[in-house]
N, C-alpha and C positions, 0 to 999 in steps of 0.2 A: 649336351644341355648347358646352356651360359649361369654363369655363375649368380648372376641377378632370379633367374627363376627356381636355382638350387635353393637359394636365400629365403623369396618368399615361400617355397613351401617348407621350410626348416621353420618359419612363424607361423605359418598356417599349423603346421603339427604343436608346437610349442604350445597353442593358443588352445591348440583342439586336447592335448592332456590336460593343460589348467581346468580347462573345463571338465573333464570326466571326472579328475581326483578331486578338485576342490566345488566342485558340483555337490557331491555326496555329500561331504561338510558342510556345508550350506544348507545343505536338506536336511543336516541331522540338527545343527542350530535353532532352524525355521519351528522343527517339531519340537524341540526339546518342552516348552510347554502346553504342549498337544496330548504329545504319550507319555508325557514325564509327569506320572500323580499326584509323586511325594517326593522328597529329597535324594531317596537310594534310586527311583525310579531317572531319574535325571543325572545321576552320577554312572549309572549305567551308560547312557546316549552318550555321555561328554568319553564314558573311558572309550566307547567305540572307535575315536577318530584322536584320541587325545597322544598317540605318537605316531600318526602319520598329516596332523592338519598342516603344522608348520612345514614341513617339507611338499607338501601339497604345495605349497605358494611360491616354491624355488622356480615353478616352474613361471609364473608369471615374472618374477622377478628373469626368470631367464629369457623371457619373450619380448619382456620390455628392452632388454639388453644388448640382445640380435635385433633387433627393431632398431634402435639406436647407432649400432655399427654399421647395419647393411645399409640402412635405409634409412638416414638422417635427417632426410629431408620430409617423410610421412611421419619421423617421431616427432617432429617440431611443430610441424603443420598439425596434427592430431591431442598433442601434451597443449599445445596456445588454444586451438578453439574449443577443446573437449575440458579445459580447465578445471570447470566446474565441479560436472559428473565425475572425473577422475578423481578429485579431492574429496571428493564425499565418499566416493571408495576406499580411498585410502585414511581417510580419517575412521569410517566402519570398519576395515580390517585391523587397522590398530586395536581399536576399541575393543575388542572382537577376541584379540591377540590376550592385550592385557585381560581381557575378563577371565578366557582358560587359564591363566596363572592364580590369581587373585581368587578367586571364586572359594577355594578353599580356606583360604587366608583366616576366615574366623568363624565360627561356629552358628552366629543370630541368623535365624532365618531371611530378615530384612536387610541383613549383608546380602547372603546369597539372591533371595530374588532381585538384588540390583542388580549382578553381576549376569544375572541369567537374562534379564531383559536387554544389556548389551552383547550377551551372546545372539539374540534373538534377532535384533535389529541391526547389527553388523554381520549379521548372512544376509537378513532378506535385502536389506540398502542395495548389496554388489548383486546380487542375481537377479534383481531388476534391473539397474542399472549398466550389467554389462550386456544387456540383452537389446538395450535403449543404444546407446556405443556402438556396435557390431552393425544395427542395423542402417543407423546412419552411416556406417563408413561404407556399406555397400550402396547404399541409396543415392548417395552422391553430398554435400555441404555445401553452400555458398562459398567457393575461394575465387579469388581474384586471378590476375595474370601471373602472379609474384607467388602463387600456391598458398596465399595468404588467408587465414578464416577470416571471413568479414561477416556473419552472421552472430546471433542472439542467443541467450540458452532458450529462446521459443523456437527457434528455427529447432532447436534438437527434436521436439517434443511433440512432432507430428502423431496422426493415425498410426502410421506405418510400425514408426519405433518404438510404441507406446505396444502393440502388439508383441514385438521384439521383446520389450521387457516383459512381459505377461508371460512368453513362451519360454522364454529360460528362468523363470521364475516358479512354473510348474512344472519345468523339466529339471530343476536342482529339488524339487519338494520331493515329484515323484520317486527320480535317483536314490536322493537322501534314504526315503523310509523302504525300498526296497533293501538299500545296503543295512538296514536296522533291521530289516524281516534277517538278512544274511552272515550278522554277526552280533545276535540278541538270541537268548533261550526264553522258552517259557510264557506270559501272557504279554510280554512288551513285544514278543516275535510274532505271537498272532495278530495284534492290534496292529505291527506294524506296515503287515503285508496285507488287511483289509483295508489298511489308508492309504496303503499304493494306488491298491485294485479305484477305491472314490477318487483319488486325485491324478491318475491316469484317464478318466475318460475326458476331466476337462483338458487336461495336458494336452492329450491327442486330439481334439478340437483346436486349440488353440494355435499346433504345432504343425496341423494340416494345411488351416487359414493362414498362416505365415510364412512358409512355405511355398503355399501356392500364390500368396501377393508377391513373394521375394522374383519366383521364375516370370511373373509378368513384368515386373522392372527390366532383367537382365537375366538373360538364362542361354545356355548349350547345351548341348547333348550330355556333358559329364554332371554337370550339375541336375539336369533332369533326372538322370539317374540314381546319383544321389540323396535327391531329396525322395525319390521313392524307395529307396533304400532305406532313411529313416524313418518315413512312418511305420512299414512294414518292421522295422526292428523295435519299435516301442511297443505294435501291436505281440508282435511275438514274445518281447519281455513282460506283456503284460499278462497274454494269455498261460506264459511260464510262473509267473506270482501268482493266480489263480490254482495252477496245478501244484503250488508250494514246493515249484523249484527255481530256490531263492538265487542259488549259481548261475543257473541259467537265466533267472529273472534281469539280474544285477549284467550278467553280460550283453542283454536286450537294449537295456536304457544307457547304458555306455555306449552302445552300439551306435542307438539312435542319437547320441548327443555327438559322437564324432564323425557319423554323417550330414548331421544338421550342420555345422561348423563348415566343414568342407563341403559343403551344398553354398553357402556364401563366397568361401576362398574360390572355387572353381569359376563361379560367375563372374568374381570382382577379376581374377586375372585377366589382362594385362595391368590392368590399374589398379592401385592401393587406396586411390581415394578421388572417386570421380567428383567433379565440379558441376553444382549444377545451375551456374551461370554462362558459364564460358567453358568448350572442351579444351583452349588451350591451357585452362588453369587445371585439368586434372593431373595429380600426379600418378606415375607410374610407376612399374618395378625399374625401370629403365631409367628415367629423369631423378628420380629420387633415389638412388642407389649411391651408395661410396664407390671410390675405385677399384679398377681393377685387382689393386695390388691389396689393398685393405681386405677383398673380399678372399681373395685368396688365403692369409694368411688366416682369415677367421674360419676357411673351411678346413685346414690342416688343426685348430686348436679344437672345431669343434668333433671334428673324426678322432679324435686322443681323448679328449675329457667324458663326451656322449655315453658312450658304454659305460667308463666307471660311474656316472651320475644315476643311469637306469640301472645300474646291476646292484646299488647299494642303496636304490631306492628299490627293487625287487626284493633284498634280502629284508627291510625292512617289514615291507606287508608279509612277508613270509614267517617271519619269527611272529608276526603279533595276527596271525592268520583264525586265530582259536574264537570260537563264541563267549558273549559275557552274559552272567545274567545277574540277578538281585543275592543269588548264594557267592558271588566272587565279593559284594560291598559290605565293609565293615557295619555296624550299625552304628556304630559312633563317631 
């Protein structure tokens, strides 16, 4: 296997955990004023995720990273015309960031619901918007011969991607309150897993119809696969939260979101970002790649670091693996 297609699917994986870890955070964000009543009810949500969000994003930070080194030429081409959406992401996760810090900072109620409305809108921002992103980069951009974006932010915001964003917007809700049914006691654990069950059927609607427009653009045999793969595993995780088995639930919609991910990667291969003016402006894994020698040396750093980065993000979830509920929060 050449070193170029070791690369993309080392981003394709990259891309597909930011999405399963920091999917659930997003979902637990989204809800936090949904299932969150009262103040203990919402400090409950927030401790759920509150020592594994931040390293949830190492992983983005490490996909944009390997993106950068393998593949220089789809980060530059991707960072210049995706400008926009990508700073409103990044300005949401900041926002997002500092409000889990701050949020405790003072006691007034009207401190916290500010801080809680930028927890709210710095999930939902990214999980529609990387839904809008993904899908154009499979759908093809306007680039010229020089792989150059030469389109609009209206060029992003077709039908197509606009579904995209819908579907990982109900897929990080879904997620979210499954992983609430799986690490809440008591009435935040029941509410959380009859709001899976109502926001699971549009999810799965929306996750079918997107899905199935993606394989009419560009599709193979692995990605057919795939995508049947994911419905089938949201449907399974959904019918497992109905049977109020929230482990099995929580490993259903994980399932189905790093199928859905690699139901895109599969199809897009050989290309990282088709053109769709010109096919000699599409870039490839091949035209857009660093060298030989670059790639090499980053597959030797990343066979050294890989393991210690998941083993001590494994022992993580592991120590904080226990259920919360309103008897763990102080009243004061």
């Amino acid at each position: 296997m050449e070193l170029t297609t070791i690369w993309f699917l080392l981003v394709a994986v990259l891309f597909t955990g930011y999405f399963i870890l920091e999917g659930f955070d997003f979902g637990v964000g989204m809800l936090l004023p949904v299932l969150g009543r009262d103040d203990r009810e919402r400090r409950v949500l927030i401790n759920t995720i509150g020592p594994v969000w931040d390293g949830n994003e190492v992983w983005l930070i490490t996909a944009g990273g390997a993106m950068f080194a393998a593949f220089p030429e789809w980060y530059a081409t991707l960072f210049s015309g995706f400008y926009l959406p990508l700073l409103l992401i990044l300005l949401a996760l900041i926002a997002r960031g500092v409000a889990f810090e701050y949020r405790h900072k003072r006691p007034e109620a009207t401190w916290k619901r500010r801080w809680d409305q930028a927890i709210f809108w710095g999930s939902a921002i990214p999980a529609l918007l990387w839904g809008v992103a993904f899908a154009n980069i499979f759908r093809g951009v306007p680039l010229d011969a020089d792989h150059e974006y030469v389109g609009g932010l209206t060029d992003l915001l077709h039908p197509y991607a606009l579904l995209g964003g819908l579907t990982t917007l109900g897929l990080f809700l879904t997620h979210g309150a499954v992983f609430l049914a799986l690490k809440t006691t008591g009435d935040i654990r029941h509410r959380a897993r009859a709001l899976a069950l109502k926001l699971g059927v549009g999810t799965a609607v929306a996750a079918v119809a997107f899905l199935g427009w993606t394989l009419t653009i560009r599709a193979n045999t692995a990605a057919i696969a795939l995508a049947a793969g994911a419905a089938l595993a949201l449907l399974a995780g959904l019918a497992a939260a109905r049977a109020r088995r929230e482990g099995w639930a929580f490993t259903g919609t994980a399932l189905a979101i790093a199928l859905a991910v690699a139901t895109l990667f599969a199809a897009l291969f050989p290309n990282v970002m088709p053109s769709t003016l010109d096919p000699a402006g599409t870039l490839t894994a091949t035209n857009a790649a660093s060298t030989p020698y670059t790639l090499k040396i980053m597959t030797w750093v990343a066979v050294i670091f890989t393991p210690i980065v998941l083993a001590y993000q494994g022992w993580t979830y592991w120590v904080f693996r226990k259920r919360i509920g309103i008897a763990h929060i102080p009243t004061h």
